[in-house]
C-alpha positions as CSV (number, residue, x, y, z in Angstrom):
1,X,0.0,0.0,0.0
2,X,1.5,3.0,-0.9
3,X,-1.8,6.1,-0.5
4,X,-4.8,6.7,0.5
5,X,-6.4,5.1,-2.3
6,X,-4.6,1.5,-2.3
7,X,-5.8,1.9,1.8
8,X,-9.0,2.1,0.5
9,X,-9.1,-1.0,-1.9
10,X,-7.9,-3.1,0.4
11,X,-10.6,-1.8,3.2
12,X,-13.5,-2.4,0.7
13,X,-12.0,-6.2,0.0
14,X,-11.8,-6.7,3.1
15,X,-15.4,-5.9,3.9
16,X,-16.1,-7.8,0.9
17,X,-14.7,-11.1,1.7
18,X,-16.4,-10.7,5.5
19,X,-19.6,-10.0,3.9
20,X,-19.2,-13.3,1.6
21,X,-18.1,-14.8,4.9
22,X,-21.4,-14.1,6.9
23,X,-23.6,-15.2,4.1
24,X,-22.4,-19.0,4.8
25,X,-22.6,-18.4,8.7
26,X,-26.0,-16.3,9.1
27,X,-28.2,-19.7,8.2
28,X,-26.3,-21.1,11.0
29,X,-27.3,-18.7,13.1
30,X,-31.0,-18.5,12.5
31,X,-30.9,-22.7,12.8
32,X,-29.7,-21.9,16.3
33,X,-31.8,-20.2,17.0
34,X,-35.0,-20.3,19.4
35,X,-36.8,-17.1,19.3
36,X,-38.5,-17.1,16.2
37,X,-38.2,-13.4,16.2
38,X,-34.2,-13.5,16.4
39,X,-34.4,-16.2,13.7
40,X,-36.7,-13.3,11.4
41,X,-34.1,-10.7,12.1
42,X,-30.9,-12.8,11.3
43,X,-33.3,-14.0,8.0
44,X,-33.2,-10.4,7.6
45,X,-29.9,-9.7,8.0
46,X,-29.2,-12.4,5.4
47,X,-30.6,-10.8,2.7
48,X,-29.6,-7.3,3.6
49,X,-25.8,-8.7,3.7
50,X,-26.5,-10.3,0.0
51,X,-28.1,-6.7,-1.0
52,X,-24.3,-5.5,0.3
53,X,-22.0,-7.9,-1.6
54,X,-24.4,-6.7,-4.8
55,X,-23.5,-3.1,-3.8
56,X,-19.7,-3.4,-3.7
57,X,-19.2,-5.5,-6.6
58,X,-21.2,-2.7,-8.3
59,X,-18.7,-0.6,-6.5
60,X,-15.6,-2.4,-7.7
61,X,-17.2,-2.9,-11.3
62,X,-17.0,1.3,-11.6
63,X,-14.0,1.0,-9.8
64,X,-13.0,-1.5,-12.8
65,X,-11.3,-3.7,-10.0
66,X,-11.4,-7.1,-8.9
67,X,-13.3,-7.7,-5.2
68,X,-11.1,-10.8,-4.2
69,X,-8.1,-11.4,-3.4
70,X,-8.0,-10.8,0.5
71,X,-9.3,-12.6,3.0
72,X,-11.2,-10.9,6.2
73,X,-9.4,-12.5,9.2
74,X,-11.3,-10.5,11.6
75,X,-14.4,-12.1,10.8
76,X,-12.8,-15.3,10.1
77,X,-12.8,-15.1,14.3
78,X,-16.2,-13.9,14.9
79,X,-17.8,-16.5,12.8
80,X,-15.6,-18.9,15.0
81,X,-16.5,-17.7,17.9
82,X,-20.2,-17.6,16.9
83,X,-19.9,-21.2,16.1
84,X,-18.6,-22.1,19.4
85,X,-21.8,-20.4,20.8
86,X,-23.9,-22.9,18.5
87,X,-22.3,-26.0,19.4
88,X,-22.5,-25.6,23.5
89,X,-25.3,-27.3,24.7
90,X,-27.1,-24.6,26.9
91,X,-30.8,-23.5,27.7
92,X,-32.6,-22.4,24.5
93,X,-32.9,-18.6,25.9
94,X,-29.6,-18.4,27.3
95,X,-28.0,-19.5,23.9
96,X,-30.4,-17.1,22.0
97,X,-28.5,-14.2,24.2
98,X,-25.3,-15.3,23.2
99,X,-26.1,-15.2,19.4
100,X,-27.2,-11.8,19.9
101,X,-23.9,-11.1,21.7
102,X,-22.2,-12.7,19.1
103,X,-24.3,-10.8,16.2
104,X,-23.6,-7.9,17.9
105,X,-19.9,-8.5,17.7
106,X,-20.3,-8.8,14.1
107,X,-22.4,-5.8,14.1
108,X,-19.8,-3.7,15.3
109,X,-16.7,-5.0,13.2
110,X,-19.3,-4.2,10.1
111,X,-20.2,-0.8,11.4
112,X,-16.6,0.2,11.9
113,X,-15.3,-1.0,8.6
114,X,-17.9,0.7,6.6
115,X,-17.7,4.0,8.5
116,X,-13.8,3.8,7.8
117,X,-14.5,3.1,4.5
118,X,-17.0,6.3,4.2
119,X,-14.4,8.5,5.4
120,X,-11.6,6.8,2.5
121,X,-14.5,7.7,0.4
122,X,-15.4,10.9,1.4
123,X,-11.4,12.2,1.5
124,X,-10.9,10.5,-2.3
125,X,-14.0,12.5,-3.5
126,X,-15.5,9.1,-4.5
127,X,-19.2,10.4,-3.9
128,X,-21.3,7.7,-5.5
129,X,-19.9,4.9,-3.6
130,X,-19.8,7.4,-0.4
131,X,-23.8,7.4,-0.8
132,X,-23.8,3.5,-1.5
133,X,-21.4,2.8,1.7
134,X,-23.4,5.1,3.7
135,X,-26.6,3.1,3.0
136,X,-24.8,0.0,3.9
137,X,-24.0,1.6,7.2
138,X,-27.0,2.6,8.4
139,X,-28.6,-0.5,7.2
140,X,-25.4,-2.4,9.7
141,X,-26.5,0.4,12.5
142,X,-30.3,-1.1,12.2
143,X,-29.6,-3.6,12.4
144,X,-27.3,-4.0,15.2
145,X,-30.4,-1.4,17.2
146,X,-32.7,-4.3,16.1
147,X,-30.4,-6.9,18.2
148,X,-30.4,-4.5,21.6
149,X,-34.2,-3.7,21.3
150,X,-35.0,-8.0,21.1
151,X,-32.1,-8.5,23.5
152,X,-33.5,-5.9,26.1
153,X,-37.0,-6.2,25.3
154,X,-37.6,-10.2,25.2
155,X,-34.4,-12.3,25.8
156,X,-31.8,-11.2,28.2
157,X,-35.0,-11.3,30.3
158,X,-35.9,-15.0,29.7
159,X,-32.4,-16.2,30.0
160,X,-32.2,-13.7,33.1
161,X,-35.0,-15.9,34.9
162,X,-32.9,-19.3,34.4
């Protein structure tokens, strides 16, 4: 990497790849789970995360760029961890609290690669993929409000009475 730019291709690969990544391990997720509400947002999520790999390859076909080539280690290990979750044998609410948790996790590595991303974008005056990132971001920031809301709402409180 050499500027700004190459930064910035790497970041939006990056994201890539652990966008590609969750796709295999959000069905997973929504197996695990109990709360058939927590299974309709991850169900949700799923497609919203196909709707992002759509966006940036449309952002890498103007970029007239290639989107593999790197693989997203950091969400190499939240998948794993979320798939530790899964296998432990636990009480149905209890393990629905910690695939929030892990969602969450995910949540948060998404959100703060896309909002370093918006700022690459915004700095290399790349404003149509600014505006697509910053959809993608507050679609990520939904969702992760979604997670808290059934977390504090319905199941921290179930797995709270075990």
């Amino acid at each position: 990497m050499n500027n700004l730019r190459d930064l910035y291709v790497e970041q939006l690969r990056d994201i890539y790849d652990a966008e590609k990544q969750l796709v295999d391990a959000l069905p997973k997720m929504v197996e695990a789970a109990s709360s058939t509400r927590l299974q309709q947002t991850f169900n949700n999520h799923l497609d919203q995360t196909k709707q992002h790999i759509q966006r940036l390859e449309e952002v890498f076909t103007r970029m007239d760029l290639d989107p593999t080539g790197k693989t997203c280690e950091g969400m190499k290990g939240l998948i794993k961890e979320d798939e530790q979750i899964i296998k432990k044998r636990s009480d149905a609410d209890v393990k629905d609290a910690a695939l929030i948790s892990a969602a969450q996790h995910i949540e948060h590595y998404e959100i703060a690669s896309y909002g370093t991303i918006c700022t690459y974008a915004e700095q290399l005056n790349e404003t149509e993929t600014l505006n697509t990132l910053r959809k993608t971001l507050a679609e990520e920031k939904n969702t992760d409000r979604t997670l808290s809301e059934l977390a504090e709402e319905q199941i921290n409180l179930r797995a709270e009475s075990h």
